[in-house]
Structures are given as C-alpha cells and as structure tokens.
C-alpha positions, 0 to 999 in steps of 0.5 A, a space after each residue: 798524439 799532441 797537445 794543441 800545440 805540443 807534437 804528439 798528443 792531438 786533442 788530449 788538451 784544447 785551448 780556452 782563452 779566458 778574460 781577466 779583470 783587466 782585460 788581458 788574455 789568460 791562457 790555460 789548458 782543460 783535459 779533455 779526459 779521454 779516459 774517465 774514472 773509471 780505468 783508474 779506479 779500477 787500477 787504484 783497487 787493484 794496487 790497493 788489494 795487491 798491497 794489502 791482500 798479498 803482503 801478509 806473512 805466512 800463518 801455519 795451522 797447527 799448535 804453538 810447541 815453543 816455550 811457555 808464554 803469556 801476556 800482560 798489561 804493563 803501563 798502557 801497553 802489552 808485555 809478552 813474558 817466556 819461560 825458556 828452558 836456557 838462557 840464548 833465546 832470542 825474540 824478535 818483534 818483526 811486524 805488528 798492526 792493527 786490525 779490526 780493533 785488535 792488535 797482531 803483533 808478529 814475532 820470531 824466536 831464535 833457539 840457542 846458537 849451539 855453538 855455546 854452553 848454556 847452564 840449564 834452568 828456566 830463564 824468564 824474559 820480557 819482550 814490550 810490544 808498542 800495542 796499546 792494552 785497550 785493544 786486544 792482542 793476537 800473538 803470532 809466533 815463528 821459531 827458528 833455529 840460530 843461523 835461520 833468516 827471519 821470514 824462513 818459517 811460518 808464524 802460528 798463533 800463539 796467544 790470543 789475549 782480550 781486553 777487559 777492565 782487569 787486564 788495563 789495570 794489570 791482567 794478564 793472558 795465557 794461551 
C-alpha cells in the first residue's frame, strides 16, 4: 500500500488542496479510513476485559483460620487490628480498590521466621489501610509461611465491615 505520494499504501490517504484567506494553496491529507470503528472497538473491549477481567488475584472459598482480627474507623480511614499468638508476624498490604462503593483491600500474613525464639503471648498489631471509612471494606487475607513469595497462596475473605454512622465516628467490625 502507499500514501499518495508515499510508496506502499495507495489510496489509504488522498490529496485535497484547500484555499486559505490569502489565496495560497494549503495542502493536508484526510483518512480515507478503510477501517471503521468498529474493528477498533472491538479491539478496545477486548483489552479492556483482558486487563480488567483477568488481572485479579486468587480468592479461595473457605473460612478465614489466621489470627484474630477486626476493623475499625480511625481518622477517616480503616485500621485493621490482629491478635497473634507471637511476636514476628508480618502484614503486608498488597493490593487495594475500589469496587461498587466498597473498598477490598488484599493482604498477606507472614508466619514467624522459625529460625528465631519468640517469647509466647498474644501481640496486637495495627496495619492502616489508605481505604476511606465512608466506604465499606472487603478484607481479603492470604497467609504464608516465612520464606513464601507473595502471590503463592490464594486470598480468603476475612471481614467484611460496613459503613454506618457508628462506624465514621469510631466503630468497628469483626468478622
């Protein structure tokens, strides 16, 4: 194919000469479009299912077994408070978004290394999500052992919190 012009695409593009004000020749090129919307569009929903549809992370059925937790509303914003059983937990928030008017919100919980001693008793610790308290939070849960990458196990849903005007002034939620 040529460009009018251009070797390789014929008649993708003609030639209009248009007049200005001062009487000079302007030259500009118009599409001819061979291809209408519609192939492209087409291929724009199918990007935009593939990236949106298929990117999202595993989610097990079953019950949440990790250590106790519950939500509350803390400035604006949800805080998610575990009672482990050792210190060397580690929480990680990996993912969160919006969806539908609530907030999911992915997290991963790392076990102990059990190279180290802990002293025994239960250990409260705080993780502050960036989710605003006005919407209501999903809480999904993955919990590896130390040495795991994150993305190994699924995510189960661990608390479901809904907003109520109890909870914007410092509520709070359990599973």
């Amino acid at each position: 194919m040529t460009l009018d012009g251009l070797p390789g695409t014929p008649g993708l593009y003609r030639d209009s000469a248009q007049r200005t004000g001062d009487g000079r020749a302007s030259r500009r090129r118009r599409c001819l479009g061979r291809l209408r919307g519609g192939p492209l569009l087409l291929a724009g929903a199918a990007l935009a299912c593939l990236t949106a549809c298929g990117g999202g992370p595993e989610i097990a059925e079953g019950p949440y077994t990790g250590p106790a937790l519950q939500a509350e509303t803390v400035r604006g914003g949800w805080e998610i408070e575990f009672q482990t059983p050792t210190p060397g937990w580690q929480w990680t928030i990996e993912r969160s978004q919006e969806s539908f008017g609530r907030e999911l919100v992915y997290m991963t919980g790392r076990e102990p290394d059990p190279l180290f001693r802990y002293p025994e008793g239960a250990v409260t610790q705080r993780v502050r999500t960036a989710a605003p308290s006005f919407r209501s939070l999903d809480l999904y849960v993955a919990l590896a052992e130390f040495d795991r990458a994150p993305g190994d196990e699924p995510y189960v849903r661990a608390l479901r919190a809904e907003t109520t005007e109890s909870a914007e002034s410092g509520g709070s939620a359990q599973p």
